[in-house]
N, C-alpha and C positions, 0 to 999 in steps of 0.2 A: 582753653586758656584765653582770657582776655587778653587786650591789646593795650599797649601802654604801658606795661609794663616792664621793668631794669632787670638788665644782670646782675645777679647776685653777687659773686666774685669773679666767676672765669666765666670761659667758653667752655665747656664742657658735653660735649656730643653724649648723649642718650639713649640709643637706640638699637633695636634688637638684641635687647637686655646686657648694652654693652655699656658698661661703666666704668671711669675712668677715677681708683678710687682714691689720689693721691691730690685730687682735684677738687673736690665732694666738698659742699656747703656740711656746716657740723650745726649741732643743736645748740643751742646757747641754753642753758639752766633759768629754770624762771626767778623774774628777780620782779615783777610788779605788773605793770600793765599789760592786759591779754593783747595780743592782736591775731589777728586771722591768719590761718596757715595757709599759705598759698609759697605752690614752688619757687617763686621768682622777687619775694619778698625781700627790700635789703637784709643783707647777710650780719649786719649790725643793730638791728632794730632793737630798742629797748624793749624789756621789762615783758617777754613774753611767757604764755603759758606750757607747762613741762608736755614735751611731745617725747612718743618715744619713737626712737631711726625705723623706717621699714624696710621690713627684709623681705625682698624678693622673691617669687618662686623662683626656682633654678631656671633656667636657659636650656632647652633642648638641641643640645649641636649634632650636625651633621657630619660624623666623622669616620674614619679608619679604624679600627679597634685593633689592637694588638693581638685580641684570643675576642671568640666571638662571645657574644653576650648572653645572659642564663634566659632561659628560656620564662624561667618563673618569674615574674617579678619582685613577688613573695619571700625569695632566696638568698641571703645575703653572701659575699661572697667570702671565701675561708681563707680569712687575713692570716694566722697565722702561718697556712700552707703557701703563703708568696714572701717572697724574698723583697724588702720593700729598698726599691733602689736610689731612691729619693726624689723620684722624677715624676713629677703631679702630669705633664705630659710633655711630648713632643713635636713640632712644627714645624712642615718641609725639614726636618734633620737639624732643629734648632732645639736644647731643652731648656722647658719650665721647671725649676727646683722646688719643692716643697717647702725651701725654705725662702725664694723668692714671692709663694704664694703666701705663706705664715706671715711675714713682713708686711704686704699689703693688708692682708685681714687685722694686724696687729694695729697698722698708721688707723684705721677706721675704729678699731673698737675702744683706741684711746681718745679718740675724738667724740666718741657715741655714751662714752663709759657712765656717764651720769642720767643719760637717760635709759639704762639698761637694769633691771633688777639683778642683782648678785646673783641670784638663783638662777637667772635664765643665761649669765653668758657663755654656758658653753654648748647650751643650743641656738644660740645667736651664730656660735663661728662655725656651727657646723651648718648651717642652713644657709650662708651666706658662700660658705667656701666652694662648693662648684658654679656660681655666680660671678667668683673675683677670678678662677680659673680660664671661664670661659671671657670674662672681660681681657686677661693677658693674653691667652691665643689671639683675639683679634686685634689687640694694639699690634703685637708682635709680624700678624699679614698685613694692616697697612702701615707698616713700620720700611718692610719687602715692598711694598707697591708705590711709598713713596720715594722710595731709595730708586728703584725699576724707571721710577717717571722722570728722574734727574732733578726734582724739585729741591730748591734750598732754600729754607728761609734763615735772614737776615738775625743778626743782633737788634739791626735798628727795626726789624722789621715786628719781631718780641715787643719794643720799646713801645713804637707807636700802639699796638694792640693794648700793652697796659695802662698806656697813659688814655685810652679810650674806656676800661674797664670802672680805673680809677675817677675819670671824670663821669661816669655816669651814678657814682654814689653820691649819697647825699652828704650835704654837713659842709661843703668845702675841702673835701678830701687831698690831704697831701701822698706822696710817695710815703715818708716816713709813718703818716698817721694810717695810713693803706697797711703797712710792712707791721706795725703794731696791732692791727686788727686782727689780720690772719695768724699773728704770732699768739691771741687772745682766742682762738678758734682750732690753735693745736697747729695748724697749718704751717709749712715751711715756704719762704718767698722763692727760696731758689727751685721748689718741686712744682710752683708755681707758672714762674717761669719755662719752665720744662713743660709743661703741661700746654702753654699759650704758644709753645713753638711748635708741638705737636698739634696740635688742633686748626693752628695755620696751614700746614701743611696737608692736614686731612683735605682742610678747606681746597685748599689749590687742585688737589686731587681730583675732586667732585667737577671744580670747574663753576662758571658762575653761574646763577639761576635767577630769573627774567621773571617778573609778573606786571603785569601789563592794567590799566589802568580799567579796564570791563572784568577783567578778575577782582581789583580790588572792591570794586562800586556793589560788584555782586553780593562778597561777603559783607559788605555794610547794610545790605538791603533786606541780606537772610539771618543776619545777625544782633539787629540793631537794640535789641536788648543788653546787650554785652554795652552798651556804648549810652547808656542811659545811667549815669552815673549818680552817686545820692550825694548832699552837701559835704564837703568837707572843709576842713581846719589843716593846717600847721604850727604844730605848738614845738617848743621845748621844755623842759620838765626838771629841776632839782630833784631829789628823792632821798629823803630819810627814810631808813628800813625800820619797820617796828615786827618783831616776831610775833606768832600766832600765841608764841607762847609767852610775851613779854609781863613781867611785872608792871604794878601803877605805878612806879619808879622809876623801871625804864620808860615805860612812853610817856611821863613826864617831861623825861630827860631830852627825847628826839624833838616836843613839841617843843623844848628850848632854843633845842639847836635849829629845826627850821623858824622860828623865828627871830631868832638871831640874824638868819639866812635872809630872810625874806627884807629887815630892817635897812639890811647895805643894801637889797636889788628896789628897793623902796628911795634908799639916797643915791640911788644915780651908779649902783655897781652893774659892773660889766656881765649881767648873764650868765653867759658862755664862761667865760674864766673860773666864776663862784661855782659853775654846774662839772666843770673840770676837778676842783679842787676839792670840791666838797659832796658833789650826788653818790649816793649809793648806789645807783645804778653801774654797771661794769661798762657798759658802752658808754657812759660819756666823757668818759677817758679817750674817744677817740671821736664822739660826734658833738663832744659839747652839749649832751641835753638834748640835742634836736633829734626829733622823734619822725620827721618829714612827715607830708601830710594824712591822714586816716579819716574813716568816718566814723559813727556815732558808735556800731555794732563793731568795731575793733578794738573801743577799749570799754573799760569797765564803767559802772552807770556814773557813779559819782567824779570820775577824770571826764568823764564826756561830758558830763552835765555843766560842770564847771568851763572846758573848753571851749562847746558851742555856748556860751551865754556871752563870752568875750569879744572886744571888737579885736581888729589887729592891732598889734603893739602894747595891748593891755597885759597885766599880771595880776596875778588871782593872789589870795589870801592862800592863808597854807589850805590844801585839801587834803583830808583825810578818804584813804582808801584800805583794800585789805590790805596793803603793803605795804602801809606806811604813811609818811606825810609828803606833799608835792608841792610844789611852787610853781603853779604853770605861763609861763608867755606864750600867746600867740603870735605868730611870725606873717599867716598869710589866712590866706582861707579862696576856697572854690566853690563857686554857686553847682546846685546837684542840675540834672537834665540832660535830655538827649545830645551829646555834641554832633556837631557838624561831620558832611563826610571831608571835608576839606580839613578838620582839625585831627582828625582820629588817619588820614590817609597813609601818611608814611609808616604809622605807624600799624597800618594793616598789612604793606607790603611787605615791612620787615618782619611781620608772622608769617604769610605766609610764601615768601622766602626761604621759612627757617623749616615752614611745615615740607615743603618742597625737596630741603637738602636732607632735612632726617628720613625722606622715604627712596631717595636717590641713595644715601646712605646705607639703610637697609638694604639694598638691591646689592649694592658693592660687597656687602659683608658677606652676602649671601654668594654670591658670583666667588669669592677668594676661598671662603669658603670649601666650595663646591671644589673649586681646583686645586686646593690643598691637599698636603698628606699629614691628617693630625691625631697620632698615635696615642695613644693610653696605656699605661704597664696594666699588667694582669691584676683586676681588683681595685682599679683606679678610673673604671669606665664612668660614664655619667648615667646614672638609673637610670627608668623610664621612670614616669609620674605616673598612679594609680588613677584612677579616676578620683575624685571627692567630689563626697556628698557635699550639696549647699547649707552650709550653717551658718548661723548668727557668731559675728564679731565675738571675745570675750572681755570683759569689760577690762579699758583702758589699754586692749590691744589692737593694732591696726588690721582693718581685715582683709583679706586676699585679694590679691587681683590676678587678671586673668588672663592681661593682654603684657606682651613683650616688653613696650617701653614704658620707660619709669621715669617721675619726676625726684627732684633733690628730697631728701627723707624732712620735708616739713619742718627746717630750719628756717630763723627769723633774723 
């Protein structure tokens, strides 16, 4: 993970394949300009290309079995001979419901739905569901651990964290335009909130973590690649949509309307206001057109071509792309090259900071784990994993991995 780069929407702890999934960045539907899939990408970003959510291999937990486990792996176990009691599992003598697991699987796959083939969702929910199982047993122990440690966090303590979440987007983000965003992503403000008081609380749990100024200089010394950054732009963008399948008719029609468009941002109109009221874009109903900054290889050749040609404050002629028609302003731009360790510093200790709490984190899960009591009804164990062979990706599906923790599923 580079450095320098925003929170998406939340605080969201990831680790030892624990996911918090009421929480989860969602795919936005492609609407124009590609950009790069990176986990920590604004969670608003215009006009990106259709990714599909990944699903995780399952999570192998350490637990208590209720009836011991098949010896074969091969062997499935005889559903109809168990009496299914509705209890996906139990924790220190607390139960997980099947229907409080279904629910969770459900907030995700309505948020995922458009990137999901018809055909595949109900191997989607079955490959995710001992994933979302094992993510509620572990809320569930440091739910017990922070309750054990007397820790309480604040209202205003919630408050302050969002209004940090919320200032670190781009656009000039308000509360209300925040609360419309995630309301545009499926997401709920108040599970939101709920989310930012638990993760405070994790946080407090852990305790604070210290990196020290020959740790930071180190990873700038071993890293400095990461830190060598290419030219970029900040533009914002109008957008007429023209389909792949439009008539000469209709894309007449949109070359009207973007230059109709283009004629008022030409007499002195407001931008921002014309990109609110009028872009086809779905985010800029809430970022105004502005796209924050990207490089050449984020968007597509003729939006790039036209943006790097621009000085700041300029406005382009309508561009024609696969998407449609644009009207692009640049707002800023960034010279490319090695930065400084003085520029990139804080921003290395807050990586590794964060690399520090996800493996102190791990440790914890691990330890509560270990000293739990976490039951399985009969026929409701977590398999073991077969070996697999190494094979190649199949096209336009995301390919395995291998290791525990996971980034947000390549939302933009």
């Amino acid at each position: 993970m580079k450095v320098g780069m925003k929170l998406v929407v939340m605080l969201v702890f990831v680790s030892a394949g624990l996911v918090f999934w009421g929480c989860q960045e969602s795919n936005a539907p492609a609407t124009g300009v590609k950009t790069e899939a990176k986990a920590v990408k604004p969670a608003v970003k215009a006009e990106v290309k259709e990714t599909k959510p990944e699903v995780k291999p399952e999570v192998k937990a350490e637990v208590k079995p209720a009836a011991p486990a098949a010896k074969d792996m091969a062997v499935e176990p005889n559903a109809a001979a168990v009496e299914d009691n509705g209890i996906a599992a139990t924790v220190n003598g607390k139960d997980i419901t099947d229907a409080d697991v279904d629910a969770k699987i459900n907030a995700y796959m309505q948020r995922a739905a458009a990137q999901i083939p018809p055909n595949m969702i109900d191997q989607y929910r079955k490959q995710i569901r001992p994933q979302v199982v094992e993510s509620m047993i572990v809320e569930k122990l440091l739910e017990e651990q922070v309750k054990k440690a007397g820790i309480n966090i604040t209202e205003k303590d919630v408050d302050d964290k969002l209004n940090e979440v919320i200032a670190a987007q781009p656009g000039g983000m308000t509360i209300e335009s925040f609360k419309a965003m995630l309301a545009a992503q499926g997401q709920s403000f108040d599970v939101v909130r709920g989310q930012i008081k638990k993760t405070l609380g994790y946080e407090k749990l852990l305790g604070p973590v210290e990196v020290n100024d020959a740790e930071a200089k180190a990873y700038y010394d071993e890293n400095k690649e990461d830190f060598n950054t290419p030219e970029q732009v900040r533009a914002s963008h109008i957008l007429i949509k023209v389909s792949p399948t439009a008539t000469p008719e209709d894309k007449m029609a949109a070359k009207a309307k973007i230059d109709g468009l283009l004629k008022q941002v030409k007499a002195g109109g407001d931008f921002a206001a014309l990109a609110r009221e009028n872009s086809e874009d779905p985010s800029a109903k809430v970022n105004s057109g502005d796209l924050s900054f990207f490089d050449r290889s984020a968007m597509v050749k003729e939006f790039a071509d036209a943006a790097f040609a621009m000085k700041v404050g300029q406005v382009s002629n309508a561009v024609e792309t696969q998407f449609g028609y644009h009207i692009i302003k640049v707002t800023d731009r960034k010279e490319g090259g090695l930065k400084s360790f003085d520029k990139v510093k804080t921003d290395i200790v807050k990586q590794l900071q964060d690399k520090k709490k996800s493996e102190t984190f791990k440790q914890l899960i691990e330890k509560i784990k270990a000293e739990a009591k976490i039951v399985y009804p009969p026929g409701k164990e977590p398999k073991p994993r077969m070996p697999m062979m190494p094979r190649s990706p199949r096209p336009n599906m995301p390919a395995p991995e291998s290791g525990a923790q996971q980034t947000a599923p390549a939302p933009k």
